[in-house]
N, C-alpha and C positions, 0 to 999 in steps of 0.2 A: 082785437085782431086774432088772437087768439084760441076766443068763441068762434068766430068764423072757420078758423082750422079743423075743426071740430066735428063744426056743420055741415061743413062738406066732406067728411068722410074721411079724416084726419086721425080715426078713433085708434090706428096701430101707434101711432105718435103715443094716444093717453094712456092704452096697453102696458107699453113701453115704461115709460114711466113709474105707472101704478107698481109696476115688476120691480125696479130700480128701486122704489120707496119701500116695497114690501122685504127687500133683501137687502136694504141696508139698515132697517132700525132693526131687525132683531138683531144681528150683527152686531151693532153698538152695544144691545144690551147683555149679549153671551158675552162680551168684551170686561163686562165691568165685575171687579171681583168683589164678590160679597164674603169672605172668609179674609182670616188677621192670622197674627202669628203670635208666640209669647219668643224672648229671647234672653240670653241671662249667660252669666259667667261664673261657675264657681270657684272658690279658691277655700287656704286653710287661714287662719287666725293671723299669720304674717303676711298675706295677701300672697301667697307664692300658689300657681296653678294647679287645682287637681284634676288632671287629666283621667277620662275614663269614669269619674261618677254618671250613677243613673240618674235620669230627671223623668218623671213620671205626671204626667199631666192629666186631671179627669175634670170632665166637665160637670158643673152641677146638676144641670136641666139630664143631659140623658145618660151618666155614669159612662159613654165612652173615655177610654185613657186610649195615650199615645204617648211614647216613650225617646226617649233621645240619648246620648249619652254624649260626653265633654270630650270636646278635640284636644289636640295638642297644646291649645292657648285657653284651655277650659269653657270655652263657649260653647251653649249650646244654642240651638233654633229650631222650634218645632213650626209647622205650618200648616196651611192649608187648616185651622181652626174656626171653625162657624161662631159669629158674635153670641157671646154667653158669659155666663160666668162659671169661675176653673178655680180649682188647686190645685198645688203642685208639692210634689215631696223628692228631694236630693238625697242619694246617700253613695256612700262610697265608703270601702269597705277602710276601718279602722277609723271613722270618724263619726261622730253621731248625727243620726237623720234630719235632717229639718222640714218641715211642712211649713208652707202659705195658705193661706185662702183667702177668701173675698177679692180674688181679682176679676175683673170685668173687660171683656174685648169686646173691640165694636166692630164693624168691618172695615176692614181696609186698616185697620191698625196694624199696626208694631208695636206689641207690648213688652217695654224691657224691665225684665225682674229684677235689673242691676245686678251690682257682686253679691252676690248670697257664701255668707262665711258658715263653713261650716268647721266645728272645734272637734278635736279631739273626742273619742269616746272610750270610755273605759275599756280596757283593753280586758279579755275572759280568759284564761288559761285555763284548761284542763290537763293536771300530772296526775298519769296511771301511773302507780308505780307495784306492779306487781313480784315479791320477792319471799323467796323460803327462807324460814330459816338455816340455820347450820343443824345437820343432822346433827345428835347427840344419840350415843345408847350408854347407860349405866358402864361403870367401872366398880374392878374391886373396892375395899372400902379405903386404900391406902394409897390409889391412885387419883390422879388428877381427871380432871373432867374437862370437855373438848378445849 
């Protein structure tokens, strides 16, 4: 029945359609995401928040980084990352850096780093201590000196 539509002259009807098909699969396919995320929380050695650390993410294949840094509850979330493989390095000031690698995202993943502890790091002081001495000029030979 349908051929017959057709064939008589029906062809805006398959127009129609063809248009309908043609504008709905690419649609589907802009729709679907090909890029993943990494996600992660960092904290100090007694699991208490460090807020404000950098998290620095590069990807192996093309050496793009992209950077994040830790909220209020130390989480952080980068996104919008093309499937690859990535390292990542945390630091926050007064505690020492930590680096990953070999991680691998796929698409449409959520990759989570977990807690990443980062300890203490030694702490660098530098004291200037710039200071004269006490002037001194000779005295007779029966006086005392400064």
């Amino acid at each position: 029945m349908w051929l017959n539509c057709v064939s008589r002259g029906s062809s805006g009807l398959v127009l129609g359609m063809a248009a309908i098909l043609l504008v709905a699969f690419p649609l589907a396919g802009v729709a679907q995401t090909v890029s993943g995320a990494i996600t992660g929380a960092v904290t100090d050695s007694s699991g208490l928040a460090i807020v404000g650390a950098n998290v620095t993410v590069t990807s192996d294949q093309t050496g793009a980084v992209r950077t994040a840094t830790t909220n209020e509850t130390s989480s952080f979330t980068i996104t919008a990352l093309p499937p690859g493989g990535y390292s990542f390095k945390v630091e926050s000031k007064g505690f020492s850096a930590l680096q990953r690698t070999g991680l691998t995202l796929s698409a449409n993943e959520r990759l989570s780093a977990g807690q990443i502890e980062l300890r203490v790091g030694a702490l660098t002081e530098t004291i200037t201590v710039a200071a004269q001495g006490l002037l001194c000029r000779p005295l007779p030979a029966n006086s005392r000196l400064c």
